[in-house]
N, CA, C and O atoms as a GROMACS GRO file, in nm:
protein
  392
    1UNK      N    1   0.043  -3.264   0.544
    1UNK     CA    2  -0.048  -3.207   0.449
    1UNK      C    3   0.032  -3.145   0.335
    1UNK      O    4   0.139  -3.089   0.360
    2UNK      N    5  -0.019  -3.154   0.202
    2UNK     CA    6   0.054  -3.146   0.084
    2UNK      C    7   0.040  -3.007   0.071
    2UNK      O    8  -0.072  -2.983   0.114
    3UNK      N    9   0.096  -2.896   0.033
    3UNK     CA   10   0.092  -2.755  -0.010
    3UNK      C   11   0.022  -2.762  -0.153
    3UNK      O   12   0.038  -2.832  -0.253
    4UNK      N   13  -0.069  -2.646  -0.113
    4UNK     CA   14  -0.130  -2.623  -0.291
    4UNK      C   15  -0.070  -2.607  -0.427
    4UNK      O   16   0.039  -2.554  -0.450
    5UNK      N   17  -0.159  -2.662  -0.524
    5UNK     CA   18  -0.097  -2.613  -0.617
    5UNK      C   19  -0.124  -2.514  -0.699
    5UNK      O   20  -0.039  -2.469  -0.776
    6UNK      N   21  -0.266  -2.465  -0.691
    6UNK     CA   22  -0.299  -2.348  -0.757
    6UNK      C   23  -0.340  -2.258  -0.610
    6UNK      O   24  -0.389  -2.312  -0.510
    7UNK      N   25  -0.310  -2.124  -0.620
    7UNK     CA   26  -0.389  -2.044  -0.548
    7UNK      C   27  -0.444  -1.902  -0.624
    7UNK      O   28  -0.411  -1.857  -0.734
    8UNK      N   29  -0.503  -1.870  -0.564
    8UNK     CA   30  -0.547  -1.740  -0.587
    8UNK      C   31  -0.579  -1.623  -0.481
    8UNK      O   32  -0.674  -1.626  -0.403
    9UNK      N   33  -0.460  -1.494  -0.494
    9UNK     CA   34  -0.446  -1.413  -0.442
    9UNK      C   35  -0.509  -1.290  -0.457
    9UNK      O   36  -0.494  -1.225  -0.560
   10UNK      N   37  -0.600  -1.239  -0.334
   10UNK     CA   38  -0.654  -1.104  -0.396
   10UNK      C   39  -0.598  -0.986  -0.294
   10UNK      O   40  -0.619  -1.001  -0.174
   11UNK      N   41  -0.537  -0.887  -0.332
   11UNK     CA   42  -0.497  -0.776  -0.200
   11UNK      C   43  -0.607  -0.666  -0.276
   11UNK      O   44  -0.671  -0.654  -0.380
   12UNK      N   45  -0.582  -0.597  -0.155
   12UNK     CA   46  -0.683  -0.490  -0.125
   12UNK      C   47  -0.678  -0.387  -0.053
   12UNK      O   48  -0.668  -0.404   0.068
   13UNK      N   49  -0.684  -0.265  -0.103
   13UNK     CA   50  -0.694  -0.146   0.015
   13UNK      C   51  -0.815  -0.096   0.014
   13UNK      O   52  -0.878  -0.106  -0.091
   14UNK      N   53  -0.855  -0.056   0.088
   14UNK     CA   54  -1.007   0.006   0.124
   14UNK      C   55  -1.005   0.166   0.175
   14UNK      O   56  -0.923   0.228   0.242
   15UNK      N   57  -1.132   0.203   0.114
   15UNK     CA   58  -1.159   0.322   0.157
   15UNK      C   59  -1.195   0.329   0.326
   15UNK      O   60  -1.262   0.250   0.392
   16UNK      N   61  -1.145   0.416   0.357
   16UNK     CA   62  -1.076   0.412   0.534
   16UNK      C   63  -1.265   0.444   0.582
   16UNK      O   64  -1.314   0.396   0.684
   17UNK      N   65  -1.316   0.500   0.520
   17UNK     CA   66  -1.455   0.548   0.556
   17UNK      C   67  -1.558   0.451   0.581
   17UNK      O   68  -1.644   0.469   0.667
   18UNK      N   69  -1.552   0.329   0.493
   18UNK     CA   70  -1.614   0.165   0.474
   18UNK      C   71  -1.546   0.110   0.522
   18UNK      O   72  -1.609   0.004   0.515
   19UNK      N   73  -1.433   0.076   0.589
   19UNK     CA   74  -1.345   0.000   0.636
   19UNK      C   75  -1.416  -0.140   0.720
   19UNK      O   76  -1.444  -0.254   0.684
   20UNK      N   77  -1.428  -0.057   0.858
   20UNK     CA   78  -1.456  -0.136   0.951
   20UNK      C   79  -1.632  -0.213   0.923
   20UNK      O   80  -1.678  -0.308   0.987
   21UNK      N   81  -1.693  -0.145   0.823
   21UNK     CA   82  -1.796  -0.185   0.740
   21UNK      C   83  -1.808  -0.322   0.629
   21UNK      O   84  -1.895  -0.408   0.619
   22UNK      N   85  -1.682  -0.300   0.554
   22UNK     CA   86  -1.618  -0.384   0.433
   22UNK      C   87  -1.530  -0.532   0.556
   22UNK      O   88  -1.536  -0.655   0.551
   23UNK      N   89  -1.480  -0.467   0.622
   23UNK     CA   90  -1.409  -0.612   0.733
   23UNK      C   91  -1.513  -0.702   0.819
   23UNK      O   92  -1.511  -0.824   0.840
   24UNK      N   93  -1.612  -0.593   0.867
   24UNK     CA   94  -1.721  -0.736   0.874
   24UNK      C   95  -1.798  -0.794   0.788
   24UNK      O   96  -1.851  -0.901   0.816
   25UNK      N   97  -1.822  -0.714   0.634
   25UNK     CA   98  -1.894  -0.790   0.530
   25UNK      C   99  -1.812  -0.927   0.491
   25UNK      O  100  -1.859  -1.041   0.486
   26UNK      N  101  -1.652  -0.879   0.458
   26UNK     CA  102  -1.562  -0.975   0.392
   26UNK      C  103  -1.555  -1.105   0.499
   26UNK      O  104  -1.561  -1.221   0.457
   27UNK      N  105  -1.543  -1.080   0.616
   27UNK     CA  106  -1.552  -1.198   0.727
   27UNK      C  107  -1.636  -1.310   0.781
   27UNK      O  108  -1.599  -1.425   0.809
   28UNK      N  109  -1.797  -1.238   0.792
   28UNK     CA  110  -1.929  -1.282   0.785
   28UNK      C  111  -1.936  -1.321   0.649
   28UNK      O  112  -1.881  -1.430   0.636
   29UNK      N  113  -1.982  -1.275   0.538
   29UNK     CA  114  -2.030  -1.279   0.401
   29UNK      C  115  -1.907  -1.309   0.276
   29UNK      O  116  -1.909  -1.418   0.218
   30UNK      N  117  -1.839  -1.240   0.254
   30UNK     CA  118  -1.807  -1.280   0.150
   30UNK      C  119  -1.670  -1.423   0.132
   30UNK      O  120  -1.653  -1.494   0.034
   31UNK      N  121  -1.593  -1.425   0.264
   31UNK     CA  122  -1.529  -1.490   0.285
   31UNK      C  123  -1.531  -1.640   0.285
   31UNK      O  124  -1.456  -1.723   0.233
   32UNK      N  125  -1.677  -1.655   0.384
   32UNK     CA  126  -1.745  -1.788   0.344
   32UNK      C  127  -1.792  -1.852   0.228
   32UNK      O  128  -1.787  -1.969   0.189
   33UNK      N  129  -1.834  -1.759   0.188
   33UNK     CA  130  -1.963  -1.764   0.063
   33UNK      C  131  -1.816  -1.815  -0.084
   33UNK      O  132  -1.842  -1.888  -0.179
   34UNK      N  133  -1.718  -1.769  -0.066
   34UNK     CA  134  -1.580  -1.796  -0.207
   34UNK      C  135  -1.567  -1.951  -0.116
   34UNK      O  136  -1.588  -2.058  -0.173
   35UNK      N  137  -1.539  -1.944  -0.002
   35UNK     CA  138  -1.459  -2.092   0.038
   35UNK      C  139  -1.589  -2.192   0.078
   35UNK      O  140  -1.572  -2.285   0.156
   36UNK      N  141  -1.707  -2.168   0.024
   36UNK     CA  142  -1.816  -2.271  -0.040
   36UNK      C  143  -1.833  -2.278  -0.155
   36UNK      O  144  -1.939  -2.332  -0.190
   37UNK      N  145  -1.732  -2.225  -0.269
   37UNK     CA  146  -1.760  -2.273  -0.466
   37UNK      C  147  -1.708  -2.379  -0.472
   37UNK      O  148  -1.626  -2.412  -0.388
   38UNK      N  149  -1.737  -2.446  -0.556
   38UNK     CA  150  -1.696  -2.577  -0.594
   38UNK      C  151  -1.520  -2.521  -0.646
   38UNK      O  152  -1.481  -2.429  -0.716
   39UNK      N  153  -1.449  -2.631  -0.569
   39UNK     CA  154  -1.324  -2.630  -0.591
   39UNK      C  155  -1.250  -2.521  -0.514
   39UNK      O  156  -1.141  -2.480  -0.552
   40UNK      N  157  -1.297  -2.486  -0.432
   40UNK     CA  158  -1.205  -2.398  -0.371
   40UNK      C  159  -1.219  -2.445  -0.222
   40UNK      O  160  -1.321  -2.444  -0.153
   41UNK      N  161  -1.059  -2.498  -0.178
   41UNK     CA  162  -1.043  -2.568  -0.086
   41UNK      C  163  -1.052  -2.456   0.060
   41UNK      O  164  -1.143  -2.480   0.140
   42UNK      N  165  -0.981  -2.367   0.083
   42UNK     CA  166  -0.956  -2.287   0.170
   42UNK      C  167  -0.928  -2.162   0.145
   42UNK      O  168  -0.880  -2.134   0.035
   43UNK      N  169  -0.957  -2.048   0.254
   43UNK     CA  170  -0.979  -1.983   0.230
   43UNK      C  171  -0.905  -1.837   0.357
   43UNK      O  172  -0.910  -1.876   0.474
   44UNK      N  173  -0.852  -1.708   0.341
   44UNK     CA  174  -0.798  -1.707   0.501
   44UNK      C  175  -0.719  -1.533   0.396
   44UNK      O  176  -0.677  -1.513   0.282
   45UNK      N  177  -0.738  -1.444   0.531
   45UNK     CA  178  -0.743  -1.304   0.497
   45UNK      C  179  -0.611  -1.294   0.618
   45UNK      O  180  -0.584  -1.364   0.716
   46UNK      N  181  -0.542  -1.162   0.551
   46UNK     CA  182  -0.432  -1.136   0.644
   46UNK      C  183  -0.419  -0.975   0.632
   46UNK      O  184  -0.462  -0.924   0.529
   47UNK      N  185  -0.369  -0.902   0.720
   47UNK     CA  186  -0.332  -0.752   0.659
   47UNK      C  187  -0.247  -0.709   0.721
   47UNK      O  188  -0.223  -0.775   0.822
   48UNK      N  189  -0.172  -0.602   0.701
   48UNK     CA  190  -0.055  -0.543   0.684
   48UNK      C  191  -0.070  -0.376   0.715
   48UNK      O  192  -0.167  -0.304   0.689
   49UNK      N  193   0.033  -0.347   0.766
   49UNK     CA  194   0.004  -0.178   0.816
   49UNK      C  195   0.073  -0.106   0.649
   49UNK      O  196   0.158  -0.156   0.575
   50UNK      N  197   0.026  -0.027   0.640
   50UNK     CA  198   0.064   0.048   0.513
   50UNK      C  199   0.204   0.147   0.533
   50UNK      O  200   0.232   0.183   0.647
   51UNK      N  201   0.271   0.179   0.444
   51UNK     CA  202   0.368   0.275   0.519
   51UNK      C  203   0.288   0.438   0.542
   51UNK      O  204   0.323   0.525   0.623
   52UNK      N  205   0.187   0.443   0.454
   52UNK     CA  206   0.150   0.603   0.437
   52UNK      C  207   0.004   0.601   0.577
   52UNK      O  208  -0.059   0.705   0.600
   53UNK      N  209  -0.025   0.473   0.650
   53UNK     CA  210  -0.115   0.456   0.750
   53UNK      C  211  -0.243   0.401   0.707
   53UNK      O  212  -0.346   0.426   0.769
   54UNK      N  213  -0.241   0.315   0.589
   54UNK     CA  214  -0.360   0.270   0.532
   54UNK      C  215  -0.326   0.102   0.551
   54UNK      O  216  -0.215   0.049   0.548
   55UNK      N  217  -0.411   0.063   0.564
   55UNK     CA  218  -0.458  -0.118   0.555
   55UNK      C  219  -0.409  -0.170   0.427
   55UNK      O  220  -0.416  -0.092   0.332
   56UNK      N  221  -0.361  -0.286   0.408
   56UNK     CA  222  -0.356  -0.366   0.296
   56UNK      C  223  -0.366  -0.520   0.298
   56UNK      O  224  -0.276  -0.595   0.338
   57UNK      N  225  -0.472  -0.553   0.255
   57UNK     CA  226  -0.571  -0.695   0.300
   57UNK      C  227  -0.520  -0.761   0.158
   57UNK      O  228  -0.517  -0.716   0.044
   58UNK      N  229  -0.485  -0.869   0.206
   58UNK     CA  230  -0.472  -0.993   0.088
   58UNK      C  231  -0.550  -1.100   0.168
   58UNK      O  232  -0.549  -1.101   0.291
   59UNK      N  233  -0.628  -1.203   0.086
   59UNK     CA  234  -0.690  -1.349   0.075
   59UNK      C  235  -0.583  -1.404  -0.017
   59UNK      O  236  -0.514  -1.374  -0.115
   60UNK      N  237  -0.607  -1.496   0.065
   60UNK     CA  238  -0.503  -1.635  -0.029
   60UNK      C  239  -0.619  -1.743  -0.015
   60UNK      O  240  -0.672  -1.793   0.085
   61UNK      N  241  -0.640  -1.763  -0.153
   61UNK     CA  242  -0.767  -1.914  -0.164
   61UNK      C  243  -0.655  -2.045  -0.202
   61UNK      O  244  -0.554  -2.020  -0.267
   62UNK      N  245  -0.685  -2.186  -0.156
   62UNK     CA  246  -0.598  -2.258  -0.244
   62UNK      C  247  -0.744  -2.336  -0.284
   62UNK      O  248  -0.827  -2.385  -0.208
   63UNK      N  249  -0.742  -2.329  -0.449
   63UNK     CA  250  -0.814  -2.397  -0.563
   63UNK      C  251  -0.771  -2.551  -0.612
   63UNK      O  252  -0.654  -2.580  -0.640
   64UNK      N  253  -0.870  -2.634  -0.617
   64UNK     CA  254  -0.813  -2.738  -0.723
   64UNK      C  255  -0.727  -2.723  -0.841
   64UNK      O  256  -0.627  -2.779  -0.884
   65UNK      N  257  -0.803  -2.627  -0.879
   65UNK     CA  258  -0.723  -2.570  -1.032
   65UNK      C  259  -0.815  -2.461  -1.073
   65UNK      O  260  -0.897  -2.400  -1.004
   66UNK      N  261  -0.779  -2.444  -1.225
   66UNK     CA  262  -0.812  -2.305  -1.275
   66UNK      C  263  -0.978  -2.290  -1.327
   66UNK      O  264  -1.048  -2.192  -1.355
   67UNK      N  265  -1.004  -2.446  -1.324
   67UNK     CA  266  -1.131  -2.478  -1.331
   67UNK      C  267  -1.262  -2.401  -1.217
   67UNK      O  268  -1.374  -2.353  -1.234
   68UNK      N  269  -1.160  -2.425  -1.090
   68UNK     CA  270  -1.274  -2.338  -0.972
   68UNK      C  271  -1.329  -2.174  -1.054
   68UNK      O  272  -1.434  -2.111  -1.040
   69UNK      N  273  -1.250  -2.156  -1.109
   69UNK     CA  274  -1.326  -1.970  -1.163
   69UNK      C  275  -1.395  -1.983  -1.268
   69UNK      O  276  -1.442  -1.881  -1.320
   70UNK      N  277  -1.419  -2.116  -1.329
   70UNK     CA  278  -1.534  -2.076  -1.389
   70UNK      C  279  -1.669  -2.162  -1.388
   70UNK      O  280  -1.732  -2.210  -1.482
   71UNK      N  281  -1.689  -2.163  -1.252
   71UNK     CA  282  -1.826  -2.218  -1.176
   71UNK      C  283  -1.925  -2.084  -1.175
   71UNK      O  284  -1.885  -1.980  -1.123
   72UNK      N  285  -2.050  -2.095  -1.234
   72UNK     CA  286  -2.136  -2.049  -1.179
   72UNK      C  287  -2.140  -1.957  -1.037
   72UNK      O  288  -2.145  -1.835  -1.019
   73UNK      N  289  -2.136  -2.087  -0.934
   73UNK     CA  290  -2.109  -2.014  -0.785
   73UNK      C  291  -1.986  -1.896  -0.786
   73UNK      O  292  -2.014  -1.783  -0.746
   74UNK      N  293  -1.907  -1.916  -0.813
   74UNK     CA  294  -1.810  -1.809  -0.850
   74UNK      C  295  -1.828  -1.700  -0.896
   74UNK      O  296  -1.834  -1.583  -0.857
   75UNK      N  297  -1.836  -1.764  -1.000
   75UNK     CA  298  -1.874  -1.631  -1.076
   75UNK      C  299  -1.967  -1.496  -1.034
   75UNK      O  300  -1.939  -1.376  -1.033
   76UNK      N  301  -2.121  -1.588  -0.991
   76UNK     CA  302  -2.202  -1.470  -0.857
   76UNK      C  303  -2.141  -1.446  -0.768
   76UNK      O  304  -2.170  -1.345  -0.704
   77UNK      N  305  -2.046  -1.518  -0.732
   77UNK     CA  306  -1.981  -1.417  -0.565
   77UNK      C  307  -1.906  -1.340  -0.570
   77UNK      O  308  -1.882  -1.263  -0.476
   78UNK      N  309  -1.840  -1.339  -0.695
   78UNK     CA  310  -1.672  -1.252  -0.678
   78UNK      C  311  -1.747  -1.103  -0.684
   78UNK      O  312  -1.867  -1.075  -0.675
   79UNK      N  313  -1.671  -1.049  -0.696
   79UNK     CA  314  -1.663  -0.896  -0.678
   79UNK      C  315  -1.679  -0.807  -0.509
   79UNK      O  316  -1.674  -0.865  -0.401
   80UNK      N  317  -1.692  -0.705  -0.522
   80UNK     CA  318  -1.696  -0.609  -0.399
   80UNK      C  319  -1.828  -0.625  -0.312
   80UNK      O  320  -1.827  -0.608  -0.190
   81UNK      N  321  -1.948  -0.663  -0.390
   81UNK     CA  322  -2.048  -0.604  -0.346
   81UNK      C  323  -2.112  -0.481  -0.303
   81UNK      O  324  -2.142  -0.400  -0.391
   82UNK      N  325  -2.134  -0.458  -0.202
   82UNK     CA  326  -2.184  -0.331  -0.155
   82UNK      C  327  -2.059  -0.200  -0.147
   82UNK      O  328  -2.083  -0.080  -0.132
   83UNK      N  329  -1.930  -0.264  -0.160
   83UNK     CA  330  -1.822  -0.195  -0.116
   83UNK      C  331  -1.772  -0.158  -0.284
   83UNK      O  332  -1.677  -0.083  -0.307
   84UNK      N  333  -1.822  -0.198  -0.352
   84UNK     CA  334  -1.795  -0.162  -0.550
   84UNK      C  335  -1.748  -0.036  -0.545
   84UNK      O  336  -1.834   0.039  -0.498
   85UNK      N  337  -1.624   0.034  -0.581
   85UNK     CA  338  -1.586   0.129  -0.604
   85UNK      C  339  -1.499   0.222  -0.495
   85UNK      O  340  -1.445   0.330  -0.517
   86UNK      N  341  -1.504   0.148  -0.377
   86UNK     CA  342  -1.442   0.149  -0.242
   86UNK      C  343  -1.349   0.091  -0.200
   86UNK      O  344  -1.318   0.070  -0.083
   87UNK      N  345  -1.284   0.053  -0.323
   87UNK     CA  346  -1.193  -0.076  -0.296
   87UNK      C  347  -1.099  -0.060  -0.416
   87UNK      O  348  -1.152  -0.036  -0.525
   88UNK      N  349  -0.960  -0.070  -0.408
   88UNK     CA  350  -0.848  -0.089  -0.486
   88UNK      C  351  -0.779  -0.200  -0.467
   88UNK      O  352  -0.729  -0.213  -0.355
   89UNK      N  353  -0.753  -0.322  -0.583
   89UNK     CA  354  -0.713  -0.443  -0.572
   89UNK      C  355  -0.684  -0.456  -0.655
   89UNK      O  356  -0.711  -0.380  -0.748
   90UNK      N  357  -0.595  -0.582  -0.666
   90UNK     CA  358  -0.533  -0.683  -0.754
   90UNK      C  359  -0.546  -0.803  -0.733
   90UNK      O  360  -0.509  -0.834  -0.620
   91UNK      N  361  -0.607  -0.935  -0.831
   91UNK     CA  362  -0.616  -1.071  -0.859
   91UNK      C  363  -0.491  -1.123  -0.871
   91UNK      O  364  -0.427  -1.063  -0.957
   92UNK      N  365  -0.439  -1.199  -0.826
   92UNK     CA  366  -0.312  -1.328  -0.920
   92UNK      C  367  -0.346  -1.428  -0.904
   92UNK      O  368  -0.376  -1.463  -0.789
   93UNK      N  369  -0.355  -1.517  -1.013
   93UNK     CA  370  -0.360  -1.688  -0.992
   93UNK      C  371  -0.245  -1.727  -1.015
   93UNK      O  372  -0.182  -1.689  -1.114
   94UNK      N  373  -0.179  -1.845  -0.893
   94UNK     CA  374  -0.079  -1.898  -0.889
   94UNK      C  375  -0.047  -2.072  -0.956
   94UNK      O  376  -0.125  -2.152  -0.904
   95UNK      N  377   0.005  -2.108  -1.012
   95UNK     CA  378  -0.011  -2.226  -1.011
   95UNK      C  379   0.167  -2.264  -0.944
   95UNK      O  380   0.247  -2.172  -0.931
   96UNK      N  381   0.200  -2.399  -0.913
   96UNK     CA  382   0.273  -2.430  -0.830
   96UNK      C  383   0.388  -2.453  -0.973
   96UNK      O  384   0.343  -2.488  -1.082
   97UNK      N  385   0.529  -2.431  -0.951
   97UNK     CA  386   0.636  -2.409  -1.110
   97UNK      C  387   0.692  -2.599  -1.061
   97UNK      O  388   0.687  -2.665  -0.958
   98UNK      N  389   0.726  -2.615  -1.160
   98UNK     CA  390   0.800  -2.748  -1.154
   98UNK      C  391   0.727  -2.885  -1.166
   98UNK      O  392   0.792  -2.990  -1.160
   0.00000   0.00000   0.00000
């Protein structure tokens, strides 16, 4: 199987209070719902112990291209949802060098 060439990375820390709230929304709901837009092949969450004792969640999507973000479907799904303002993150889109 060929490695992607675009991806898109989102990390995330969460408010410790929504946590276990925000990990079954993102798992059930929002997780599926990105890796059903047009052009977005896969989809897959990982996390990490913090040094200060907090969570830090990254998704790695791999996209056809840069085209997947600006679908409709996309566009309605992205964000926090219910968790809006409970959440500290960063986006990167990758494309593959060479």
């Amino acid at each position: 199987m060929a490695l992607a060439t675009h991806l898109l990375i989102v990390a995330a820390t969460v408010d410790p209070s929504v946590e276990a709230d925000w990990n079954r929304w993102y798992n059930e709901i929002h997780l599926p719902e990105i890796r059903d837009c047009p052009g977005f092949r896969s989809g897959q969450r990982f996390v990490s112990p913090g040094l200060d004792g907090t969570r830090r969640y990254v998704a790695i999507y791999e996209v056809d291209g840069p085209e997947a973000f600006d679908t409709p479907e996309f566009n309605a799904r992205r964000g926090w949802g219910p968790f809006t303002g409970k959440v500290t993150w960063e986006t990167v889109r990758y494309t593959a060098a060479g």
